[in-house]
C-alpha atoms as a printed R data frame, in Angstrom:
    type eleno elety resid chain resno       x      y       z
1   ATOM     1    CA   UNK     A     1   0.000  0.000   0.000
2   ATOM     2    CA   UNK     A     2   1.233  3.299  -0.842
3   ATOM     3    CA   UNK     A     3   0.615  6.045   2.031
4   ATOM     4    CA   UNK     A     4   1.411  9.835   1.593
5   ATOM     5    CA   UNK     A     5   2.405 10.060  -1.873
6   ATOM     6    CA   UNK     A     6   0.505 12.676  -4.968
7   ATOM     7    CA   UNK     A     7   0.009 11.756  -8.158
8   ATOM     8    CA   UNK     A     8  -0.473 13.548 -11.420
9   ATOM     9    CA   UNK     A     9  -3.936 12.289 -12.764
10  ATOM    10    CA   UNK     A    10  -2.702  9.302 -15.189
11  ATOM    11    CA   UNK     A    11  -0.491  8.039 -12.469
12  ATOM    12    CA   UNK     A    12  -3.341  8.001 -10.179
13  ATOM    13    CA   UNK     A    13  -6.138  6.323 -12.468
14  ATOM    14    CA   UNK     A    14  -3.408  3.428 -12.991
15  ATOM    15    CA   UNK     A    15  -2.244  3.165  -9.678
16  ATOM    16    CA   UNK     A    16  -5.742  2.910  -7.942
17  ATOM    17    CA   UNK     A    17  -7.940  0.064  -6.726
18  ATOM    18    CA   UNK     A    18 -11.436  0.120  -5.744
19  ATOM    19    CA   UNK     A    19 -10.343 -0.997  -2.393
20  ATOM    20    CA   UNK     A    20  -8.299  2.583  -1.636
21  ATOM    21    CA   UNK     A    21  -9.843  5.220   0.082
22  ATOM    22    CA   UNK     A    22  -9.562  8.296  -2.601
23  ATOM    23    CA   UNK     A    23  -9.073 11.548  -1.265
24  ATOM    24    CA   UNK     A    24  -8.242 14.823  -3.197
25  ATOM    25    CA   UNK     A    25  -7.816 18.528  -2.030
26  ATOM    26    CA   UNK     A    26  -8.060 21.667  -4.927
27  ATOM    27    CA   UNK     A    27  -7.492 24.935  -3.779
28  ATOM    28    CA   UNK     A    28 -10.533 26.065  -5.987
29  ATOM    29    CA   UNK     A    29 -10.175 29.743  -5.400
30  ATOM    30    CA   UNK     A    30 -13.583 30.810  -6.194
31  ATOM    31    CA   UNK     A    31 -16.288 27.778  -6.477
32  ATOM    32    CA   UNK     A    32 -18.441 29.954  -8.869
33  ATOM    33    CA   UNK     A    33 -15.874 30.327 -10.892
34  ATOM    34    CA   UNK     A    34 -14.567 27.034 -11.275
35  ATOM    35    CA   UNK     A    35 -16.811 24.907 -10.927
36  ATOM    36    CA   UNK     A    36 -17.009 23.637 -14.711
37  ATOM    37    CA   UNK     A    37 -12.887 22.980 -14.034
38  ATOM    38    CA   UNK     A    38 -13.223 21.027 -11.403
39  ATOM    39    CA   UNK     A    39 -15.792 19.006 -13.208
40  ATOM    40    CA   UNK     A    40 -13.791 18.907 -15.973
41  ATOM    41    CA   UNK     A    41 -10.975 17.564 -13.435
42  ATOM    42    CA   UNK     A    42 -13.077 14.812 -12.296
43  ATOM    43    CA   UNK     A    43 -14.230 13.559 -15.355
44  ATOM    44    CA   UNK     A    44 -10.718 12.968 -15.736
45  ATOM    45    CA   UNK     A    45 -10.213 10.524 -13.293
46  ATOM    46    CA   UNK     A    46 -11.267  7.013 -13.829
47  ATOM    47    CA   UNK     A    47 -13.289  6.167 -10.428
48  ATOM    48    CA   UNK     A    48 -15.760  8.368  -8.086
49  ATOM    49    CA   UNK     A    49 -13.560 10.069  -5.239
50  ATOM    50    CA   UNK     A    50 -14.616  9.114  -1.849
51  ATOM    51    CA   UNK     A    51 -13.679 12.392  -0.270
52  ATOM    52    CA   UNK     A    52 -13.349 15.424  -1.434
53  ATOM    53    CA   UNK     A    53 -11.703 18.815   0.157
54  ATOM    54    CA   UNK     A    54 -12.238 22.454  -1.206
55  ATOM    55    CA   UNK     A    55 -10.509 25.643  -0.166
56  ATOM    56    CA   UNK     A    56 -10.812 29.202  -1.076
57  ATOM    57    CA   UNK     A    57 -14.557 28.226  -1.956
58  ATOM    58    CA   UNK     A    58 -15.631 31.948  -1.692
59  ATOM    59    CA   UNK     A    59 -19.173 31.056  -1.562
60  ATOM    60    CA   UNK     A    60 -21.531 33.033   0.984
61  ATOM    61    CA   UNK     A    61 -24.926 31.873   2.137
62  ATOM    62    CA   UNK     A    62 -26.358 32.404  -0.865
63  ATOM    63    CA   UNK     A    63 -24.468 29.748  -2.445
64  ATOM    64    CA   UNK     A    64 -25.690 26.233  -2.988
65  ATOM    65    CA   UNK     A    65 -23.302 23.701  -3.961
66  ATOM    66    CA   UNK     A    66 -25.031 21.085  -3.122
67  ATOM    67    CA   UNK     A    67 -26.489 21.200  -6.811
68  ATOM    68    CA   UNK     A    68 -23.530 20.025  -8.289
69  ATOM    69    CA   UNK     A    69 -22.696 16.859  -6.154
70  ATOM    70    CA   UNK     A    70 -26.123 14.846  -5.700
71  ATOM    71    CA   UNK     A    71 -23.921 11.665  -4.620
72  ATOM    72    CA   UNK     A    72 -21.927 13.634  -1.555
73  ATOM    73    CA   UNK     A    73 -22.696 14.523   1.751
74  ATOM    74    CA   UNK     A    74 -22.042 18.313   2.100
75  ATOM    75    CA   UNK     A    75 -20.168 20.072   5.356
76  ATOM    76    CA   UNK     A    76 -18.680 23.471   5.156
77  ATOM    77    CA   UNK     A    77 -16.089 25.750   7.010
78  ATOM    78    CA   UNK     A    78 -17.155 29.742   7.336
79  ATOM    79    CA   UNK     A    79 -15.056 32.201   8.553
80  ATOM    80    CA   UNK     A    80 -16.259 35.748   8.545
81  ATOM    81    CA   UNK     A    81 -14.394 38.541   6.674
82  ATOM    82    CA   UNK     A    82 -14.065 41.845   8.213
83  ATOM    83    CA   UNK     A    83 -17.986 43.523   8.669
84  ATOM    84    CA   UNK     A    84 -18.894 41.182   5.524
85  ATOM    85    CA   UNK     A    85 -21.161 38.059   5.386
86  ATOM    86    CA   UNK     A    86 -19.374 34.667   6.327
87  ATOM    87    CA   UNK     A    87 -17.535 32.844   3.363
88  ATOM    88    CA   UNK     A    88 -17.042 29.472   3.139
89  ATOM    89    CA   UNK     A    89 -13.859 29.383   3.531
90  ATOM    90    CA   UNK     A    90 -13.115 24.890   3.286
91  ATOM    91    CA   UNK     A    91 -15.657 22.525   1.998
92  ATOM    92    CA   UNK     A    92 -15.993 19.150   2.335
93  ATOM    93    CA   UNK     A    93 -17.987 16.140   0.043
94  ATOM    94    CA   UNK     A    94 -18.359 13.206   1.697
95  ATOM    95    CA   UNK     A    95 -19.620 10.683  -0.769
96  ATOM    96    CA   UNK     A    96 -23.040  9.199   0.311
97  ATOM    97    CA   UNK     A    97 -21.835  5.551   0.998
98  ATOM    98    CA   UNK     A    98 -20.039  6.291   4.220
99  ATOM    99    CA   UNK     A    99 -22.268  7.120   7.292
100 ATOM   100    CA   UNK     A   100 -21.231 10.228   9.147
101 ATOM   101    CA   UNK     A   101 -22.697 10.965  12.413
């Protein structure tokens, strides 16, 4: 088993089995405006990822990104910016076949 190692994309989709837990982290800097990258990005890879991390979302209450990942659990991070609304600052998909409590 390999532990703590990254992989460009192609190494990844070889290297994986069904049995790993997948994990990946984007610094998406802006979820609005990246969200058709990031699909893009995971079209790319061969397998649903079990978990997966955003930061810099940039997304206020207003936001719903729940749209875009039916299969995922949703949790998110705010912070508040100075005399601003909060900002989601990290958020996390948690794909539906774990159970979170």
């Amino acid at each position: 088993m390999n532990t703590n190692q990254y992989f460009n994309l192609n190494k990844y989709n070889i290297l994986h089995t069904s049995n790993d837990l997948s994990i990946i982290n984007l610094n998406i800097r802006s979820f609005n405006s990246n969200i058709d990258n990031l699909k893009s990005t995971l079209e790319l890879i061969n397998h649903e990822i079990d978990i997966i991390t955003l930061t810099e979302t940039w997304l206020t209450d207003d936001d719903d990104p729940t749209q875009y990942c039916p299969k995922y659990y949703i949790y998110q991070q705010n912070r508040k910016l100075l005399k601003k609304r909060e900002v989601v600052e990290l958020l996390y998909w948690l794909k539906k076949r774990f159970h979170v409590k």
